[in-house]
C-alpha positions as MATLAB code, in Angstrom:
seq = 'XXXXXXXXXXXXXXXXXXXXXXXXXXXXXXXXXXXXXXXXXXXXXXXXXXXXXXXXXXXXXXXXXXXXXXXXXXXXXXXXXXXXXXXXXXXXXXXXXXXXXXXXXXXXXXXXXXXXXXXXXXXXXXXXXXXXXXXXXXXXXXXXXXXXXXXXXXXXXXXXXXXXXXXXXXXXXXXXXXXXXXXXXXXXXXXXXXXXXXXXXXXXXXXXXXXXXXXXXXXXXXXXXXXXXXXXXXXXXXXXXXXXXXXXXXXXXXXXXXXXXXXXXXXXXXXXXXXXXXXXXXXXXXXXXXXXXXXXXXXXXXXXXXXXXXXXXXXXXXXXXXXXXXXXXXXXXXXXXXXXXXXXXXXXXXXXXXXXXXXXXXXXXXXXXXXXXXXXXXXXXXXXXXXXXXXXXXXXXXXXXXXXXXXXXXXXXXXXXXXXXXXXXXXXXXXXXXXXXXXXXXXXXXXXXXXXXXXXXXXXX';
ca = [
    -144.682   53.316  -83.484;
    -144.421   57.006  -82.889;
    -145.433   56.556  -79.052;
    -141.949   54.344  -79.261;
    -139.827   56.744  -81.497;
    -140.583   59.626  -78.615;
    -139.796   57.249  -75.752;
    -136.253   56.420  -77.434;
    -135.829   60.364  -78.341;
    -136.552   61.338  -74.570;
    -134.355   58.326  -73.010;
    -131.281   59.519  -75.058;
    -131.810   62.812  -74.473;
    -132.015   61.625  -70.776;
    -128.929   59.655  -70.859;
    -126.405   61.459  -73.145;
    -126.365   64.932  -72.113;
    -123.523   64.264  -69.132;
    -121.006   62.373  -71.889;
    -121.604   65.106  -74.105;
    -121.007   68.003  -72.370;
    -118.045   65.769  -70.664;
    -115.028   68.322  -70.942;
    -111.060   68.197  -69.731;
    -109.526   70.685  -67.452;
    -105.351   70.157  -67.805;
    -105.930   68.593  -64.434;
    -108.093   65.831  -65.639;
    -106.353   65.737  -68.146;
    -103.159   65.114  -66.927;
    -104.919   62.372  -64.761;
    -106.271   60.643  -67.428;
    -102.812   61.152  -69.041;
    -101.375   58.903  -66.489;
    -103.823   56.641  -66.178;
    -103.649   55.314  -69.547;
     -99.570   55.133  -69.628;
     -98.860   51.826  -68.711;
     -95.616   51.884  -69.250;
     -94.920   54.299  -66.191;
     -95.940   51.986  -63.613;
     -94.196   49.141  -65.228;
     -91.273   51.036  -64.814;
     -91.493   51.643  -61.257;
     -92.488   48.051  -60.276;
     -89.464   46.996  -62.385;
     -87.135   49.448  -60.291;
     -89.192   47.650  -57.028;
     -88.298   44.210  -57.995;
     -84.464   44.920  -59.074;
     -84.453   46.737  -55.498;
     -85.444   42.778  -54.153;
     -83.144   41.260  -56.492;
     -80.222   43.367  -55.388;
     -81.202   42.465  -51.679;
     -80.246   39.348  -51.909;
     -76.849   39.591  -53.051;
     -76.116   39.984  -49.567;
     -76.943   36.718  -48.943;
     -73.317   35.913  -50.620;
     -71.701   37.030  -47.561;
     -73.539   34.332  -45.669;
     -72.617   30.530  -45.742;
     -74.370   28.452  -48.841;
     -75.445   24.854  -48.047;
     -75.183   22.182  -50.843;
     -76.698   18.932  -49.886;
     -75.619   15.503  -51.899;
     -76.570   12.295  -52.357;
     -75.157    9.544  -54.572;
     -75.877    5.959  -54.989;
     -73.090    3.410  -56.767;
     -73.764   -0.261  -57.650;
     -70.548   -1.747  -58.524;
     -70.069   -5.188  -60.550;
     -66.903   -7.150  -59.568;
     -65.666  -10.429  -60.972;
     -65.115  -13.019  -59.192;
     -66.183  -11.147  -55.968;
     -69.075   -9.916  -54.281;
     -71.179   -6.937  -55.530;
     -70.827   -3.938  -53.453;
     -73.365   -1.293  -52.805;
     -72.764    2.099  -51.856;
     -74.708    4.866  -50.827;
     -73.878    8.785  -49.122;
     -75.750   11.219  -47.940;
     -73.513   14.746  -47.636;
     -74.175   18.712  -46.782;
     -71.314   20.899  -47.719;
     -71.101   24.617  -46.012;
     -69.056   26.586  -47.869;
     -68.143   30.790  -46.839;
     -66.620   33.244  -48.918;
     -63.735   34.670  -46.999;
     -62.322   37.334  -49.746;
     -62.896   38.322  -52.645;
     -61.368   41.212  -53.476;
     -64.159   43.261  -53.173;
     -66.005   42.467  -56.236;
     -69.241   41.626  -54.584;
     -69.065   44.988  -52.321;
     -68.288   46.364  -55.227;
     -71.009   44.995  -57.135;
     -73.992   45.958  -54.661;
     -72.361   49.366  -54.083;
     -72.830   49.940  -58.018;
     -76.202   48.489  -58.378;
     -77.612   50.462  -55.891;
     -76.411   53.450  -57.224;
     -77.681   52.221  -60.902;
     -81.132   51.578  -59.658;
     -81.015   54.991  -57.883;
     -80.926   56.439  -61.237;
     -83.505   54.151  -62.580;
     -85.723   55.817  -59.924;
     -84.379   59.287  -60.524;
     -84.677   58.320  -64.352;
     -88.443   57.200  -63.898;
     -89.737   60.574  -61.661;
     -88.257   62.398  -64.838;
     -89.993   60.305  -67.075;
     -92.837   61.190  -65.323;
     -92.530   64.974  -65.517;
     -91.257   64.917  -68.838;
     -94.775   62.926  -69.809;
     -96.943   65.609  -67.727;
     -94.923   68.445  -69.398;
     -95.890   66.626  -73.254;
     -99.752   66.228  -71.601;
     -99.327   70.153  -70.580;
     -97.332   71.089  -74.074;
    -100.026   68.688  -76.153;
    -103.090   70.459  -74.522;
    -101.187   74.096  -75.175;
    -101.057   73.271  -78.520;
    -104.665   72.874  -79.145;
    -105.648   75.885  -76.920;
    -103.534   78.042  -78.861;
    -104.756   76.891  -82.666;
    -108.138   77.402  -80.664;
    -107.407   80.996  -79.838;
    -105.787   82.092  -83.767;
    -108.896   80.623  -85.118;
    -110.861   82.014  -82.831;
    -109.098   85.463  -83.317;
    -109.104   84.997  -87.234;
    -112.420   84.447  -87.431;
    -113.115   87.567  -85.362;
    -110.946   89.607  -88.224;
    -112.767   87.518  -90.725;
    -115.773   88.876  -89.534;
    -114.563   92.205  -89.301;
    -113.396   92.026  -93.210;
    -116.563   90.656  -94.631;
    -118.289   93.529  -92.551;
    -116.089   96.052  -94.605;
    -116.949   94.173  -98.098;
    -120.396   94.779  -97.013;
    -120.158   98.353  -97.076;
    -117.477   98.432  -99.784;
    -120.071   96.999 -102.009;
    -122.651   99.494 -101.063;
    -120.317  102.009 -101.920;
    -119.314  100.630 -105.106;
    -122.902  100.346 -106.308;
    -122.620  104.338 -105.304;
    -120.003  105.196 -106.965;
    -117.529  106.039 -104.227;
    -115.045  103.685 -104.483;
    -113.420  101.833 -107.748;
    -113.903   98.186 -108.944;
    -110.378   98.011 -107.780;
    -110.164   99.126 -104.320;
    -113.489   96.551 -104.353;
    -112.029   94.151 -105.461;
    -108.350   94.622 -102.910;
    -111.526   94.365  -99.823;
    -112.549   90.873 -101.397;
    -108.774   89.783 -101.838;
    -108.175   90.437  -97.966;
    -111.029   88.579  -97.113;
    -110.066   85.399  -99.339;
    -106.772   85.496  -97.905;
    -108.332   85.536  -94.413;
    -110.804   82.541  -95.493;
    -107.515   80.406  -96.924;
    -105.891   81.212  -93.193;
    -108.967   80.224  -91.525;
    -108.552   76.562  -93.445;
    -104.751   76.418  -92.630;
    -105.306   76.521  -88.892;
    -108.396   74.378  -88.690;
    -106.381   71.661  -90.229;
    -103.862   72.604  -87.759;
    -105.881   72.129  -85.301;
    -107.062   68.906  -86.004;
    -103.505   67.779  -86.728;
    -102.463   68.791  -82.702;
    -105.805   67.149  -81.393;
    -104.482   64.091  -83.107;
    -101.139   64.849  -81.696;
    -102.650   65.416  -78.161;
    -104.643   61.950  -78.606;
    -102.201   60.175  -78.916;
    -100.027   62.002  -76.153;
    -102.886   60.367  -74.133;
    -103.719   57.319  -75.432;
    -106.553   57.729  -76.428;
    -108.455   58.297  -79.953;
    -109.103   61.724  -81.670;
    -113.118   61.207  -81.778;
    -112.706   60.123  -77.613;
    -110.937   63.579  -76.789;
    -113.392   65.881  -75.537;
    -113.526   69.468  -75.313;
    -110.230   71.516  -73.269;
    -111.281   73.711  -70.547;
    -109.112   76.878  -70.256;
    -106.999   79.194  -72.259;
    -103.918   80.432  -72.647;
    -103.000   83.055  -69.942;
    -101.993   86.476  -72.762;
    -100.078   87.739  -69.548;
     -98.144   84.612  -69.348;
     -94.062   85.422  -68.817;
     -92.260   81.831  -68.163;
     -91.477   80.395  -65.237;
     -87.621   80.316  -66.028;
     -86.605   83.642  -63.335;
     -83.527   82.831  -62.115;
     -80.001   83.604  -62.868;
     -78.179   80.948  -64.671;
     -75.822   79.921  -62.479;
     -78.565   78.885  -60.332;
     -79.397   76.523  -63.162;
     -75.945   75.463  -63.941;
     -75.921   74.360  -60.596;
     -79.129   72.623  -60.374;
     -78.075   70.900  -63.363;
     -74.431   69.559  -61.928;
     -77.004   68.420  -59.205;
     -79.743   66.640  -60.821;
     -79.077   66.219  -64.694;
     -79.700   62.457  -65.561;
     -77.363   62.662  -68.120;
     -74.602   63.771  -66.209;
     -76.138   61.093  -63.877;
     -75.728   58.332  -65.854;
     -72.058   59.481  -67.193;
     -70.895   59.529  -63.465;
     -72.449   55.963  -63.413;
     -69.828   55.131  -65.900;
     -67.208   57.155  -64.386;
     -67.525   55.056  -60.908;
     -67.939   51.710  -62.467;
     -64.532   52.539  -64.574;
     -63.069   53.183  -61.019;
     -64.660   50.431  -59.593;
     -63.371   47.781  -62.235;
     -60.090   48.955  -62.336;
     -59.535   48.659  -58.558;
     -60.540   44.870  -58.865;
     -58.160   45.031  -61.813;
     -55.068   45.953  -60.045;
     -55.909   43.311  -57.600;
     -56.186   40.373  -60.299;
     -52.819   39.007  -58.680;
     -54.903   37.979  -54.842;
     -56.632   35.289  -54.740;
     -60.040   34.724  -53.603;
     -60.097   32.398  -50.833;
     -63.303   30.632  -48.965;
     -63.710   27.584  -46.778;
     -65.604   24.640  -47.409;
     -67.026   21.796  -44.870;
     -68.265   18.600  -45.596;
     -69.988   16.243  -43.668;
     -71.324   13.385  -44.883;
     -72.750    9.087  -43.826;
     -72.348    6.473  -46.235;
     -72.494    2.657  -46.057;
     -74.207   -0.064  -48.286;
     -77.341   -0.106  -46.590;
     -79.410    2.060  -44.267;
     -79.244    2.861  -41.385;
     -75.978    4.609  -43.090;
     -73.324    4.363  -40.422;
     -69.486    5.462  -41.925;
     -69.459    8.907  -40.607;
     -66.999   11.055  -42.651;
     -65.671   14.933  -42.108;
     -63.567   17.168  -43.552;
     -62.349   21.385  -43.942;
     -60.550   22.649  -46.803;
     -59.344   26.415  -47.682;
     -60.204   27.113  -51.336;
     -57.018   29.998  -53.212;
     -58.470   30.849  -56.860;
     -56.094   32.851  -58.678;
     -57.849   34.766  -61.562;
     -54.247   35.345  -63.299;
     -53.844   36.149  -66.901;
     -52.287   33.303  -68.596;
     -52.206   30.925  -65.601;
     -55.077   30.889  -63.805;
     -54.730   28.716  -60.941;
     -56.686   27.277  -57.626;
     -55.235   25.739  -54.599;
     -56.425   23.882  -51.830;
     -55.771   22.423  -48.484;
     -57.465   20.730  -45.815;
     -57.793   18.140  -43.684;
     -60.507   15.264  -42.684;
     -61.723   11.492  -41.847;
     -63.002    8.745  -43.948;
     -63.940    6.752  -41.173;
     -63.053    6.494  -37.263;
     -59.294    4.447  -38.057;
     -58.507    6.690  -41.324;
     -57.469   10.593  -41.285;
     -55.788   12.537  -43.950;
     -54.437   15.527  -45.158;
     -54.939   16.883  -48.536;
     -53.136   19.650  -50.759;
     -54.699   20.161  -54.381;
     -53.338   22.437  -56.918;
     -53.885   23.171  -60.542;
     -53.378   25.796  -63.825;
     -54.996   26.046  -67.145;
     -51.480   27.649  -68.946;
     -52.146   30.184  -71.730;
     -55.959   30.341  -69.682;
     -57.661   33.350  -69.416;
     -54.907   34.997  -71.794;
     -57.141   37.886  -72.989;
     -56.836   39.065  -69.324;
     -53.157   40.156  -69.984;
     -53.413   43.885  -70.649;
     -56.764   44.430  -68.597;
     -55.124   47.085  -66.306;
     -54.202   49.249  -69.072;
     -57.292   48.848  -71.006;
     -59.829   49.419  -67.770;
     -56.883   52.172  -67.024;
     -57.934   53.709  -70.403;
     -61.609   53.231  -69.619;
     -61.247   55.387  -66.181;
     -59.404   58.241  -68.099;
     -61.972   58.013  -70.746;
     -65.240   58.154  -68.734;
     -63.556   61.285  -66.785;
     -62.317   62.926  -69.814;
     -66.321   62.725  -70.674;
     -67.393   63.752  -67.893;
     -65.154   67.482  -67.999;
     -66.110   67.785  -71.240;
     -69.975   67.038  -70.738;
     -69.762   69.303  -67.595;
     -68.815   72.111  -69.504;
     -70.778   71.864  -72.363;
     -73.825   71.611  -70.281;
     -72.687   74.962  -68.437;
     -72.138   76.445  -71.958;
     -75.856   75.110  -73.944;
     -77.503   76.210  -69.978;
     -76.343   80.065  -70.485;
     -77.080   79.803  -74.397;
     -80.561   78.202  -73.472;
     -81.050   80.478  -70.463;
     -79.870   83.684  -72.506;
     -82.213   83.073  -75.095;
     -85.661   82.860  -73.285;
     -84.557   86.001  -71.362;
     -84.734   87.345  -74.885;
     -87.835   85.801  -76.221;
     -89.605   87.365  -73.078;
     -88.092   90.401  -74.213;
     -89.409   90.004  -77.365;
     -93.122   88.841  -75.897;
     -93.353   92.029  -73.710;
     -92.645   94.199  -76.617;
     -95.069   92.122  -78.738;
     -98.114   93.114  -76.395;
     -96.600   96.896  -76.297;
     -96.954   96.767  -80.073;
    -100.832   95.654  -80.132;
    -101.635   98.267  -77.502;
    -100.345  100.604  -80.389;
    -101.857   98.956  -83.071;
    -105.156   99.008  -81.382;
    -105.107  102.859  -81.123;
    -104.118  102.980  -84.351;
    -107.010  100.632  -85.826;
    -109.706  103.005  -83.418;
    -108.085  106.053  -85.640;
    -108.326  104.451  -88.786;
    -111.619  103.873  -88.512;
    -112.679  107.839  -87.680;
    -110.797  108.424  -90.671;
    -112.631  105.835  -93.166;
    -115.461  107.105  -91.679;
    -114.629  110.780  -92.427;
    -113.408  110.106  -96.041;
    -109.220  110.742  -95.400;
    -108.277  107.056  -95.536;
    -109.273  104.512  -97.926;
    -111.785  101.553  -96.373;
    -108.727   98.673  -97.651;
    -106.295  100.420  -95.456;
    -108.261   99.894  -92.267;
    -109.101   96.565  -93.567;
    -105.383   95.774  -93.729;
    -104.493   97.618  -90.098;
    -107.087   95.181  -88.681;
    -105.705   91.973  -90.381;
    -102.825   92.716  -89.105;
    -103.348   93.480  -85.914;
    -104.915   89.964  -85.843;
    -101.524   88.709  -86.990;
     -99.764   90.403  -84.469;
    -102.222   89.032  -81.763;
    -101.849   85.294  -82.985;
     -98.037   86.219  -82.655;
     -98.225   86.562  -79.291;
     -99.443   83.610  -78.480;
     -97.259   81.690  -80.588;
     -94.500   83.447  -78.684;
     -96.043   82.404  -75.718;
     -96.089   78.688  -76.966;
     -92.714   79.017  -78.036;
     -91.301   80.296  -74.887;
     -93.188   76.934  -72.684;
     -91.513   74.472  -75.149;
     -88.388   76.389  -74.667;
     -88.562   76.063  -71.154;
     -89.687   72.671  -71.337;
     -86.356   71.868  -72.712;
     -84.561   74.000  -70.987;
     -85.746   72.522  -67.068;
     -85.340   68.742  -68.976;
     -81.575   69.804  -69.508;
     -81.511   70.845  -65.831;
     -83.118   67.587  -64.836;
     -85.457   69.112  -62.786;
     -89.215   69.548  -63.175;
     -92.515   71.341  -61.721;
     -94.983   70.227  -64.425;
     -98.000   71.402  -62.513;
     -96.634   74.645  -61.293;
     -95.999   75.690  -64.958;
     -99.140   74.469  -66.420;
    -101.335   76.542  -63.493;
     -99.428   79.808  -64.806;
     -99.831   79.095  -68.378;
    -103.307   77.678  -68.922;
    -105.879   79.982  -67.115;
    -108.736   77.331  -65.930;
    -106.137   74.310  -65.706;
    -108.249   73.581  -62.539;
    -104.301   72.837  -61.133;
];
């Protein structure tokens, strides 16, 4: 039995070591990322097919065949049966139409356009949550790991605090202040390891994936990191007028406003096509009464009285010919038609009216946005100033513990917080990525990968 427990201890050993030291750079990571969203690729094989469907709309503008057949049995009294069967293939061509199916193809190209445009910003905008998710856990990574350092440093400085109490040198109170600091830095220690677990679960789920199946991140978060936002904001504003899928989608609405109200305004032409029929019919087969005919087809889509017209000409047989004219109206049809032009003339106005107003909003929250990252970098230079100072300061406080002319809770406190100060930094630097996360999502533009090399040093980008 114990010849059998070894074996199984050495073959696990053997065969676990690789998926336990398995580990995620933000490059396999955003891989992985991908791979498990589904709903990505479904997206772009659903702009694919509506590409196909729209395609063949243009086979409108070619001639549709209808082929017929009927069969009729009739009963007569007091004279023979008859029997009659017809075979018939009708070509019929749309002549005009007013536009509307030009019209139609013109605007769902340009809507599936922006499906596409709409699903490469999806994309970023999920690479930029894999890159944001990941920075999340790398930075409660790096305040534990700093606040354990100070922890460290604290319970060093109880240490000798209670020597020196034992001594006689120092008070129960100041004593007791060192083991208050070094609570308070045991209750902060707790806060951010729940923290931490709460953004792996966050990240998991970014991915896909479950919490236990998330291995360890790679990398850390680059202290000298300074944004990738560096140009002026009119170079922004611009981009945005450019690429913003918002504004996108509003001038969507804006041309389809224009679009239906120039079919509006032509509700009073009729759309005309031409129809041929040829058909054989007889009572038995071989079917031999050969028949022909051409009419022009006028639909008036008129509010009120709707009407379609037609006229053509054709044979019955070889000895019979004839002209036909056809006409009719459904009064009071189509009645809720009446004031279209003013209400899709309403619609136009509307959709511009929104589109000023979002333009210049959009300039307005762009130079807000812009203005304040410029001034949380401002703030993150002069944060990293502040712990070069600190950290003198902390290397004189401790020659003057050491020499007797500061009290040992003093230093204690300098360190803790310049800990503080250092986890600051890096939740500036987290701030200011999210910031700009938002900020290039307003602009509708993206560089995912670009942004996560500069932030995350060992992204393996």
């Amino acid at each position: 039995m114990n010849r059998w427990i070894s074996f199984l201890y050495i073959f696990t050993a053997i065969s676990f070591p690789i998926a336990a030291s398995e580990s995620f750079t933000l490059r396999i990571a955003i891989e992985k990322g991908l791979e498990n969203n589904l709903s990505l690729d479904l997206a772009k094989q659903e702009n694919r097919i509506g590409i196909k469907n729209m395609r063949m709309k243009y086979r409108k503008y070619f001639p549709t065949l209808n082929l017929g057949y009927s069969s009729t049995d009739t009963v007569t009294y007091y004279a023979d049966d008859s029997h009659s069967r017809q075979l018939s293939a009708t070509l019929t061509q749309l002549i005009y139409d007013r536009g509307v199916l030009r019209s139609s193809i013109h605007l769902e190209k340009e809507r599936l356009m922006l499906e596409a445009r709409q699903n490469d910003l999806n994309r970023s905008g999920f690479i930029f949550s894999v890159i944001d998710g990941y920075k999340n856990v790398l930075e409660l990574e790096k305040e534990l790991e700093i606040s354990k350092q100070a922890r460290n440093a604290v319970s060093q400085q109880v240490e000798i605090g209670h020597l020196e109490r034992n001594l006689g040198e120092i008070t129960q109170f100041d004593f007791l202040e060192l083991e208050l600091a070094l609570a308070d830095m045991d209750i902060q220690i707790t806060q951010i390891s729940q923290k931490l677990d709460e953004a792996r679960s966050a990240f998991a789920s970014v991915m896909n994936m479950r919490s236990c199946d998330i291995p360890m991140l790679l990398g850390e978060l680059n202290y000298l990191y300074s944004g990738f936002v560096n140009e002026s904001s009119d170079y922004y504003v611009s981009q945005a007028m450019q690429n913003s899928i918002v504004l996108k989608e509003i001038e969507f609405a804006e041309h389809k406003a224009q679009a239906d109200y120039a079919l509006l305004k032509k509700k009073y032409i009729p759309d005309i096509s031409l129809s041929c029929t040829a058909a054989v019919a007889g009572e038995s087969y071989p079917l031999t009464e050969k028949s022909f005919s051409i009419f022009l087809n006028l639909d008036f889509d008129t509010p009120a009285l709707p009407s379609s017209i037609s006229a053509g000409i054709g044979k019955n047989s070889d000895e019979q010919r004839f002209r036909k004219i056809t006409a009719d109206s459904d009064v009071m049809g189509n009645s809720e038609a009446l004031y279209s032009s003013q209400s899709g003339k309403v619609v136009m106005e509307r959709t511009r009216w929104n589109l000023d107003k979002y333009r210049r909003e959009c300039q307005e929250e762009i130079e807000g946005q812009h203005k304040a990252i410029l001034v949380l970098k401002e703030n993150l230079e002069a944060a990293r100033r502040r712990i070069e100072l600190e950290q003198k300061k902390v290397e004189i406080e401790e020659l003057k513990v050491q020499l007797g002319e500061e009290k040992r809770i003093d230093y204690v406190e300098s360190q803790i917080a310049l800990a503080q100060n250092r986890i600051k930094v890096f939740q500036t630097i987290s701030q200011l990525y999210s910031m700009e996360i938002a900020f290039m999502n307003l602009c509708g533009m993206g560089e995912p990968s670009s942004s996560g090399r500069h932030l995350i040093e060992g992204s393996g980008l």
